[in-house]
C-alpha positions in Angstrom: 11.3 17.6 -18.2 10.5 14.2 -19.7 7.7 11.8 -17.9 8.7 9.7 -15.8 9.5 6.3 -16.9 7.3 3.3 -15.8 10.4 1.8 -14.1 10.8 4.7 -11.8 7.4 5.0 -10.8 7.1 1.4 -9.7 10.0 1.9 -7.7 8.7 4.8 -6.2 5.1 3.2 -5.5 6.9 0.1 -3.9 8.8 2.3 -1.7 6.0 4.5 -0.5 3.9 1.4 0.2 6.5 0.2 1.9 6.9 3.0 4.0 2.8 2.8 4.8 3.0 6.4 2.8 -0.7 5.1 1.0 -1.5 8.7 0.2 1.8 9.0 -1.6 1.3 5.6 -3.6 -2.4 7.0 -4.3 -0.9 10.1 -6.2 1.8 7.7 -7.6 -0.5 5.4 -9.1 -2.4 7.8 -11.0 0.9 8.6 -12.9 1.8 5.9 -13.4 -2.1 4.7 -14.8 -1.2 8.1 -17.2 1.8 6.8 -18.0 0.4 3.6 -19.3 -2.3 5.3 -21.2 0.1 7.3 -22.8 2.3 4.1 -24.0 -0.6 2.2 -24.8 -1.4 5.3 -27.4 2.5 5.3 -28.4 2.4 1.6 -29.1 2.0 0.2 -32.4 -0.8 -2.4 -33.2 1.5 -5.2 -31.4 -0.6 -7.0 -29.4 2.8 -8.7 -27.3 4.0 -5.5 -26.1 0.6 -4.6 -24.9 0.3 -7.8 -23.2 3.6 -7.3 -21.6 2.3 -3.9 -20.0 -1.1 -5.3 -19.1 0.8 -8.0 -17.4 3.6 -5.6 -15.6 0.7 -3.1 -14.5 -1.6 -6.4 -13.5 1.7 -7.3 -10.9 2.2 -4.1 -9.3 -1.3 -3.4 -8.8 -1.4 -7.0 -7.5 1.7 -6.5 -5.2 0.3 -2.8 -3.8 -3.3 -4.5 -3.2 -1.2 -7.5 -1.1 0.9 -4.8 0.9 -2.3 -2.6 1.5 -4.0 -5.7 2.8 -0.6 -6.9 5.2 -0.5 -3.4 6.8 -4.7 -3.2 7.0 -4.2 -6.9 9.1 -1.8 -5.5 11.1 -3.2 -2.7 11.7 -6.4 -4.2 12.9 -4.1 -6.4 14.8 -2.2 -4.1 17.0 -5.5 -2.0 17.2 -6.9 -5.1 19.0 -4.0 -5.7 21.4 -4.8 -2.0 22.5 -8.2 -2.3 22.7 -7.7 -5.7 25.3 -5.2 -3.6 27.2 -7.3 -1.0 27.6 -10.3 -2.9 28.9 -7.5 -4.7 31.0 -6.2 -1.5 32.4 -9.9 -0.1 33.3 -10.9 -3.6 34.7 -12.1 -3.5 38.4 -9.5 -6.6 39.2 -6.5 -3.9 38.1 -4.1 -3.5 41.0 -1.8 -0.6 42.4 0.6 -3.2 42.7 1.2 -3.1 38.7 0.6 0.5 38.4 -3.2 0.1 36.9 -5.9 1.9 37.9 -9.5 0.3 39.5 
């Protein structure tokens, strides 16, 4: 069975990163950083096509740091909505009325 190709695993990353699958993209990435290395050897001394692989490798790792950061902030986000329920729900002003516990 052939390597996959560059294009495939970029597609692949993208979608698992998009899916908040980071342990999925992890293991992606390190094929697809083999995968380079092994083009980079393949290539002839033409410094333009590695240039154009620096640069496409430089994007997606720039676009899977951007969408780890996103879902970190909203993580941190919703964890901080839970964490001022919480301390709204075990206030001592909570009432029986709303179904909250003193």
């Amino acid at each position: 069975m052939p390597p996959p190709t560059l294009t495939s695993l970029e597609s692949a990353i993208r979608r698992s990163v998009a899916a908040d699958s980071f342990a999925e993209a992890q293991t992606l990435l390190g094929a697809y950083v083999a995968e380079v290395e092994r083009q980079l050897r393949a290539l002839p001394s033409a410094p333009e096509e590695m240039r154009a692989l620096e640069k496409r490798t430089h994007n997606l790792f720039e676009w899977v740091n951007a969408m780890a950061l996103a879902a970190r902030g909203y993580a941190a986000a919703e964890l901080s909505h839970l964490q001022l329920l919480a301390r709204y729900r075990n206030s001592t002003g909570s009432s029986q009325r709303f179904g909250t516990r003193a």
